[in-house]
N, C-alpha and C positions, 0 to 999 in steps of 0.2 A: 132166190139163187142159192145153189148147193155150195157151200166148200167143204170141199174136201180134203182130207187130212194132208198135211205136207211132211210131216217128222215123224208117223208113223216107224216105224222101224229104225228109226235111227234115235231118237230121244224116248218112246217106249216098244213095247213089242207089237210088230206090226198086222200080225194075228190075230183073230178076238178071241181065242181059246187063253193064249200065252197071254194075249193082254188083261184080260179076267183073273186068270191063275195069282200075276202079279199085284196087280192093282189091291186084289183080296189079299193078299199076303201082307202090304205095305201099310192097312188101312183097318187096324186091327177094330173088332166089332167090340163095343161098350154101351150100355144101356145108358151111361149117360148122358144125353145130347143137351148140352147149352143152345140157348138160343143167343146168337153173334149178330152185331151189327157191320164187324167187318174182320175178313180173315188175310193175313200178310204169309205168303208161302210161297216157294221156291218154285223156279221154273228150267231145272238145268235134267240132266238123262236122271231117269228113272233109279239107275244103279246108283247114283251119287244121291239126287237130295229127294228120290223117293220117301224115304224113308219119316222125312220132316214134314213132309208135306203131306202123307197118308195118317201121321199122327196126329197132325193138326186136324184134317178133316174129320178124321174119325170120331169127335168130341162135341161137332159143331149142328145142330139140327137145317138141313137142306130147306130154305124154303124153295114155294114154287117158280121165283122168278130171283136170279143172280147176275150182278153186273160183275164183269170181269175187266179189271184196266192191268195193263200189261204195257211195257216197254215196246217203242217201235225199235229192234235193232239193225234195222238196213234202212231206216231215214225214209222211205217212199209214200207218198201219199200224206194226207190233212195231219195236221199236228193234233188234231184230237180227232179220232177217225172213228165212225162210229159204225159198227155193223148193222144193219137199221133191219133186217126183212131176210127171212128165208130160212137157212137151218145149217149148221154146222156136223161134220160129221166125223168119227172115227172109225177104229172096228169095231168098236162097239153099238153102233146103231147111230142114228141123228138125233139131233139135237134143236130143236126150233128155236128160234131168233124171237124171243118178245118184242112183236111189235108194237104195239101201244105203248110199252113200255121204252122204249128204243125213242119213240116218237116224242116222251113228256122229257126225256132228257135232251133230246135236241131243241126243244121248246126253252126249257128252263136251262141250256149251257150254249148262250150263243156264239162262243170261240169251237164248240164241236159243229162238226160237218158228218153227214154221212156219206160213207166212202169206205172201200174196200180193197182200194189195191193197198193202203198198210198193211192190211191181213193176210196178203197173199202169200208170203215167203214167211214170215211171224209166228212164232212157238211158244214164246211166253205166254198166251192165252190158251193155246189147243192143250197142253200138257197137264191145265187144269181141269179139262175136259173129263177124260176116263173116271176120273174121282167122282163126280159130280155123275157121270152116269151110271156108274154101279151103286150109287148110296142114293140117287132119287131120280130114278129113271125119266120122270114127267117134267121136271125143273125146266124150264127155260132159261135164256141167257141174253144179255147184252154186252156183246164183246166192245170194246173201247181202246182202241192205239193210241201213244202222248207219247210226244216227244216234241224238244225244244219249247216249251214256252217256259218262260218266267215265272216268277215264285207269283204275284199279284192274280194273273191269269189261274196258276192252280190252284189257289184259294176261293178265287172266283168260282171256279169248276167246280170246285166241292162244297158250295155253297148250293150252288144248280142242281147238284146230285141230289142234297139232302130233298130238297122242294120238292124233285120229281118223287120219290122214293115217299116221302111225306104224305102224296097225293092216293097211295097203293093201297087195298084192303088188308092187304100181309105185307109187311116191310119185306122187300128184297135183298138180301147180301149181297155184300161187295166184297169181292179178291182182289187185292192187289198184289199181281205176281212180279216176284223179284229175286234174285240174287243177291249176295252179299261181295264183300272186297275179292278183288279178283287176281290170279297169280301173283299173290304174295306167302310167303312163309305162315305156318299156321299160327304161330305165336304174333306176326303182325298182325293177321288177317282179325285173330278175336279181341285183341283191342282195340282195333279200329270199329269192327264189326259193334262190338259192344258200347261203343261213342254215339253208333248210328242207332243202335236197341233203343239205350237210355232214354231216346226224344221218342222213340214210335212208345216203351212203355208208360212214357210223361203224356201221348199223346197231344203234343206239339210238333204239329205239321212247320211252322217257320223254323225252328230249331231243327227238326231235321234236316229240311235241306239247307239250313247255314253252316249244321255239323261235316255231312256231306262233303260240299263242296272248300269248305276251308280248310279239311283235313287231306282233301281231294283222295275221297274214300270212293272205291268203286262199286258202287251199289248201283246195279243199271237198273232197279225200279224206283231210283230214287222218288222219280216224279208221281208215277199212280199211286206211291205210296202216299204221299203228300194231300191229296186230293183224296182217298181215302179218307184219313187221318181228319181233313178239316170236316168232311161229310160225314163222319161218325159223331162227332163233336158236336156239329150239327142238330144231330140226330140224338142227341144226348148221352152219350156215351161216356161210363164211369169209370170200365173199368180195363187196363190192357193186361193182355197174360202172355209173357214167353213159353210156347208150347216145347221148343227143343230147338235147340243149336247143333247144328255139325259142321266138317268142311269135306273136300273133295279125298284130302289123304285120311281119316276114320275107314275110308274104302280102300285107295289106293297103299294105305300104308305110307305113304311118302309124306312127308309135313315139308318138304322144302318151297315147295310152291302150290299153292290148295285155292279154292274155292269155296266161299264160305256161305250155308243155309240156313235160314232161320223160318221158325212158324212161329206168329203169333196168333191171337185173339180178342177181339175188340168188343165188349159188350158194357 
């Protein structure tokens, strides 16, 4: 099954010329590529947290197969939903679905389901797209929707992840696409923001979301973050790195009410 792009032209440009142009612009080329076991980066318009999220990439070496967990924001469909088969597409070409790969994660995460209508109206995962196809054309993916379960369950999850991932000849990268605090002043937005940093660079998935939710910080990827975070851990992972911080007014000029983006790096 095809899907095909729903935010084109509204969250980046809908064109593959204009989308090329940008994506290269945002995603500056450096010969250094780290090898990442997990990358935390924005999923809002192009013009606002482009910028954090092409930095981050930019530094990270593409392997051939990437899981993407991303926020469901319209609630519909399995609370871990899993793209399982087919191909994903932009304007810039498609995108194949790992399915083998798609298939040892629903093996080893029995709270995921495979299921597609989460994905259907869903941009937190496609906006990660264009990156990923201009930097490793061949990469596959396994898109992944989470929403509402409990802190037990996403630990569970990221417990599932590492196993499946463990099983691959080339460990696969995880994204977990998120946002940071949302319409608040930029002066609230970065210490709240920076409460929720502290635990992703402590790389402590339960303190994240107990920072989260008791500060009742708006980070709507709270939760792929989390599951992430326990699957790199998993995975062994040493070390977290803040790649850049922004918010929505850096763009707008406005600090009165902003939106807040971060990239890290989990290696």
């Amino acid at each position: 099954m095809l899907r095909t792009a729903v935010v084109a032209g509204q969250f980046y440009p809908g064109q593959r010329e204009s989308l090329l142009k940008s994506v290269t612009a945002l995603m500056p080329t450096t010969s250094l590529q780290k090898t990442a076991i997990g990358v935390m980066s924005p999923h809002a318009g192009y013009i606002y947290s482009g910028k954090v999220a092409g930095q981050t990439f930019a530094g990270v070496k593409i392997p051939s197969e990437v899981i993407i967990l991303g926020p469901n924001h319209h609630g519909h469909g399995h609370v871990a939903a899993v793209y399982a088969s087919g191909a994903w597409e932009t304007p810039l070409g498609e995108t194949l679905i790992s399915a083998k790969l798609a298939d040892r994660v629903l093996r080893e995460c029995p709270m995921a389901a495979e299921d597609t209508l989460a994905h259907r109206f869903e941009h937190s995962l496609e906006v990660q797209l264009p990156f990923l196809q201009l930097k490793a054309p061949e990469t596959s993916i396994v898109p992944i929707c989470i929403s509402r379960m409990p802190l037990d369950l996403l630990l569970e999850m990221g417990n599932g992840l590492a196993r499946a991932i463990s099983s691959c000849a080339e460990r696969p990268l995880i994204i977990a696409s998120t946002d940071m605090t949302h319409y608040e002043s930029g002066k609230s937005a970065r210490a709240k923001d920076f409460m929720a940093l502290g635990k992703v660079l402590e790389m402590d998935p339960e303190g994240l979301f107990d920072v989260v939710f008791d500060n009742r910080i708006s980070m709507c990827g709270v939760l792929p973050t989390v599951v992430m975070l326990q699957a790199a851990k998993n995975l062994g992972a040493e070390k977290a790195e803040l790649i850049l911080y922004s918010n929505s007014g850096d763009v707008t000029g406005d600090q009165s009410e902003v939106v807040g983006y971060a990239g890290v790096m989990i290696s």
